[in-house]
C-alpha positions in Angstrom: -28.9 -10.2 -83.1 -31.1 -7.8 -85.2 -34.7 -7.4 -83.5 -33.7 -8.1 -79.9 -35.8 -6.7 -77.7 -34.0 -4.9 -74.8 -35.2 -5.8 -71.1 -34.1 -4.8 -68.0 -31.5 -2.1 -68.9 -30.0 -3.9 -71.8 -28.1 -2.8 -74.6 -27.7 -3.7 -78.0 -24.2 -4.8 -77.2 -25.1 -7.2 -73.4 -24.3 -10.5 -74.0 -27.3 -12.5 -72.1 -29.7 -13.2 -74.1 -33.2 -15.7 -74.3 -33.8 -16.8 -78.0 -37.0 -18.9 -78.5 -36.6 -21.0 -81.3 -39.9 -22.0 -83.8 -40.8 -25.8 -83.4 -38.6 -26.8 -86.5 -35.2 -25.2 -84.8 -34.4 -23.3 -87.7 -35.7 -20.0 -87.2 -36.1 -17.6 -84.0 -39.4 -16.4 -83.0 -38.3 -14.0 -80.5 -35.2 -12.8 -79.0 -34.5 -10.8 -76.1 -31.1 -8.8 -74.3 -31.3 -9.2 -70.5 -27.8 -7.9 -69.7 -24.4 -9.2 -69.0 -24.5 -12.9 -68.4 -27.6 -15.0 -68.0 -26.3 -19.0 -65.7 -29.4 -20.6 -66.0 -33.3 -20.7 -67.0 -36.5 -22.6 -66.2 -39.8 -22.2 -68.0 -42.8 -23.1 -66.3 -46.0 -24.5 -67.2 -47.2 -20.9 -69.3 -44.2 -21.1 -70.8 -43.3 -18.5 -68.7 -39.4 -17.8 -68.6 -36.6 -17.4 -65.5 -33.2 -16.7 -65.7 -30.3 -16.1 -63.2 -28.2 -13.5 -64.3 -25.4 -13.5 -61.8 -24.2 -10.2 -60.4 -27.3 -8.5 -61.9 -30.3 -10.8 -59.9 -33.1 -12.6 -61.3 -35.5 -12.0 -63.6 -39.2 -13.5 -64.4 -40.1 -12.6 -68.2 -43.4 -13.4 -70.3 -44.0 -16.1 -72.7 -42.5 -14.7 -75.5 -39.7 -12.8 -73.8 -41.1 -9.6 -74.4 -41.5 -8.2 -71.2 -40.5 -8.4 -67.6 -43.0 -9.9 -65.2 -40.5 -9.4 -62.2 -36.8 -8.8 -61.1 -34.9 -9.5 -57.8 -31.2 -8.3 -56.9 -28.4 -10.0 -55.5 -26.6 -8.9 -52.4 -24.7 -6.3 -52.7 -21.4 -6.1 -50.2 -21.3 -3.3 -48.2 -19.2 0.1 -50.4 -16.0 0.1 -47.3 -15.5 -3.8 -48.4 -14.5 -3.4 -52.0 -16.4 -6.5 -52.8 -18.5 -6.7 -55.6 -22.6 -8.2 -55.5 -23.2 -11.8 -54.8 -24.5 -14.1 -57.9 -27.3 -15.6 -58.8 -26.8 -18.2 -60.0 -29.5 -21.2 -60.5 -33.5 -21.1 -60.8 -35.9 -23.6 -61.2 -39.9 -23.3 -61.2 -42.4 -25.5 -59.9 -45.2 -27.0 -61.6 -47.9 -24.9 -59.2 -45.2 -21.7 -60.2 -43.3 -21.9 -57.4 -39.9 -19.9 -58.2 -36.5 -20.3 -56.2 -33.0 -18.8 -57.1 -29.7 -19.9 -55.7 -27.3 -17.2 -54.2 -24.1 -17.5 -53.7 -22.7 -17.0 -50.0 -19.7 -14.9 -50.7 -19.1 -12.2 -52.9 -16.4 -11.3 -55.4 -13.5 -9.2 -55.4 -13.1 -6.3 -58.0 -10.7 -8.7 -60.0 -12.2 -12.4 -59.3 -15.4 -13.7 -59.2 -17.0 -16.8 -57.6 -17.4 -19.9 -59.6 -20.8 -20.3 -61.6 -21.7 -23.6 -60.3 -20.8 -23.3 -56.9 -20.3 -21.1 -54.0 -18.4 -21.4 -50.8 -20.7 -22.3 -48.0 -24.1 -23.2 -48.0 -25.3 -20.5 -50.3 -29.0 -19.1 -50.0 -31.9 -20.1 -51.5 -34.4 -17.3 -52.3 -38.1 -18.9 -52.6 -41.0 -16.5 -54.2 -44.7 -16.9 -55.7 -45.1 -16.1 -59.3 -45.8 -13.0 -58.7 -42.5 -12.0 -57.3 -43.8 -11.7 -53.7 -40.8 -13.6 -51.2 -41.8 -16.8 -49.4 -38.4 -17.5 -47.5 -34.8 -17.0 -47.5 -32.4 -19.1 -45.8 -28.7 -21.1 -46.5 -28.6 -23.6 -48.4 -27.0 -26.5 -45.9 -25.4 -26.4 -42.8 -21.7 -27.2 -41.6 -18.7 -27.5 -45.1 -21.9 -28.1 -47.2 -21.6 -26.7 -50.4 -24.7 -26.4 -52.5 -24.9 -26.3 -56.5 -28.4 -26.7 -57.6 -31.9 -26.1 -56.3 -35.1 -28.1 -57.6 -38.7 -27.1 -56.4 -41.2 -30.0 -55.8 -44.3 -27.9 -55.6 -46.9 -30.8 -55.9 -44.8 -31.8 -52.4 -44.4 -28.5 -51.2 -40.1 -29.0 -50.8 -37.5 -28.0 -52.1 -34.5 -30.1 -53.5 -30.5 -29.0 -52.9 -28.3 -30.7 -54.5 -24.0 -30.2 -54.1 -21.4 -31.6 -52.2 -19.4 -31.5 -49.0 -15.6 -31.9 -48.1 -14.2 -34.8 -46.2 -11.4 -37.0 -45.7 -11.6 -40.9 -46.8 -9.2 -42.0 -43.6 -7.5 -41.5 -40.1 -5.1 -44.1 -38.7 -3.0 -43.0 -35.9 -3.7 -39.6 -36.0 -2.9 -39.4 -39.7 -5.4 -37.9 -41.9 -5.8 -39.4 -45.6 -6.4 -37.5 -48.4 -9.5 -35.3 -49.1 -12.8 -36.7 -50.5 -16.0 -34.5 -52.3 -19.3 -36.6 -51.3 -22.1 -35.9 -52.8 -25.5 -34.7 -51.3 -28.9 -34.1 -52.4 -31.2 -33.0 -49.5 -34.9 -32.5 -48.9 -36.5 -29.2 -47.2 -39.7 -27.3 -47.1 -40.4 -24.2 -48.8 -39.1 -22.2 -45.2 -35.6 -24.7 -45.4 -37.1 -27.3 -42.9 -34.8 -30.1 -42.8 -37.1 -33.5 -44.3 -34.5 -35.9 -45.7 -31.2 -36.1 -47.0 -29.6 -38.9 -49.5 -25.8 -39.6 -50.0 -24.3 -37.2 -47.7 -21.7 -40.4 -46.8 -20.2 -39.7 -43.0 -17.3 -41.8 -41.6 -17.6 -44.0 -38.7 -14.8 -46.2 -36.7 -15.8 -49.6 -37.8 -12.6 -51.6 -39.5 -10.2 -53.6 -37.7 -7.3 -51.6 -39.8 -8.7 -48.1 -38.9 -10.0 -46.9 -41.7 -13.5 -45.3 -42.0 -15.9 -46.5 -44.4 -18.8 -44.2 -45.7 -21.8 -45.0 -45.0 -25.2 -43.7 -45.7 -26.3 -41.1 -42.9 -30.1 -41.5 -42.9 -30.6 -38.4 -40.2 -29.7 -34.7 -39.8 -26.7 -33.9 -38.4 
């Protein structure tokens, strides 16, 4: 990619990269080299550009990917561990300009790596202004909760997690059945205030054979 500006320590050889395209498709306008790996992006109502990049943070570039408005880190495990930095690994933007990354709630081994669309436990959602300055921190979802996307509401001030959690679709006589993922998408303020959740199925003790059927839990729990 000939021309590529490089940003936040790139080289001509990273392989995350932001190309913006001219209105026909057929030609690119600008390019840019952010580093090693780039999960996701969100561009917000200046066109402005985000991008998770993993192990290497988050970064908020201009317009035209020219320049580097902002840049936040992921975790880094502590050197006696051996573990390598948590990702980052989803970002949206508000319409008002909110910005909030997803952070995975474990970190890597030297030789593995979490998976890029969802991390064990909650995770932690990382909320900031536009101009880079933190508004919260916090995990993403209590109890076996996993969370794989974030989506910011700014016109209602909330934030919107969406992911899964681990259950089981029966119990008779002590036996358990075999293991269900439920979906969840949940509602919470900018500080992780619980507002509403959807889906999110629980199991109560209702048929005559013993089985529990999901139902819709319409409060925290």
């Amino acid at each position: 990619m000939a021309g590529a500006v490089l940003l936040n320590g790139a080289t001509n050889t990273s392989q995350a990269s932001i190309l913006i395209l001219a209105p026909d498709g057929k030609s690119v306008k600008f390019a840019a080299r952010l580093g090693t790996e780039a999960l996701d992006a969100a561009i917000d109502s200046q066109d402005r550009i985000y991008v998770a990049l993993g192990f290497e943070g988050g970064v908020a570039l201009n317009a035209d990917a020219t320049a580097v408005r902002w840049y936040i880190a992921s975790d880094s495990a502590p050197s006696s561990t051996g573990l390598r930095r948590a990702m980052i690994h989803r970002v949206d933007v508000g319409s008002a300009g909110t910005v909030a990354f997803l952070m995975t709630a474990n970190q890597s081994t030297p030789t593995t790596r979490p998976s890029n669309d969802v991390s064990p436990g909650p995770g932690f959602v990382l909320v900031f202004d536009n101009n880079g300055q933190p508004i919260s921190r916090f995990a993403g979802a209590p109890g076996s909760r996993n969370i794989l996307d974030v989506v910011v509401d700014d016109e209602r001030q909330m934030l919107i997690l969406i992911g899964w959690k681990q259950a089981t679709d029966w119990l008779v006589s002590g036996s358990v059945g075999g293991p269900v993922q439920i979906g969840l998408i949940r509602g919470v303020t900018f500080q992780g205030d619980f507002l509403w959740l959807g889906y999110d199925w629980h199991t109560y003790p209702a048929a005559l054979d013993g089985r529990y059927p999901n139902e819709v839990s319409i409060q925290e729990r």
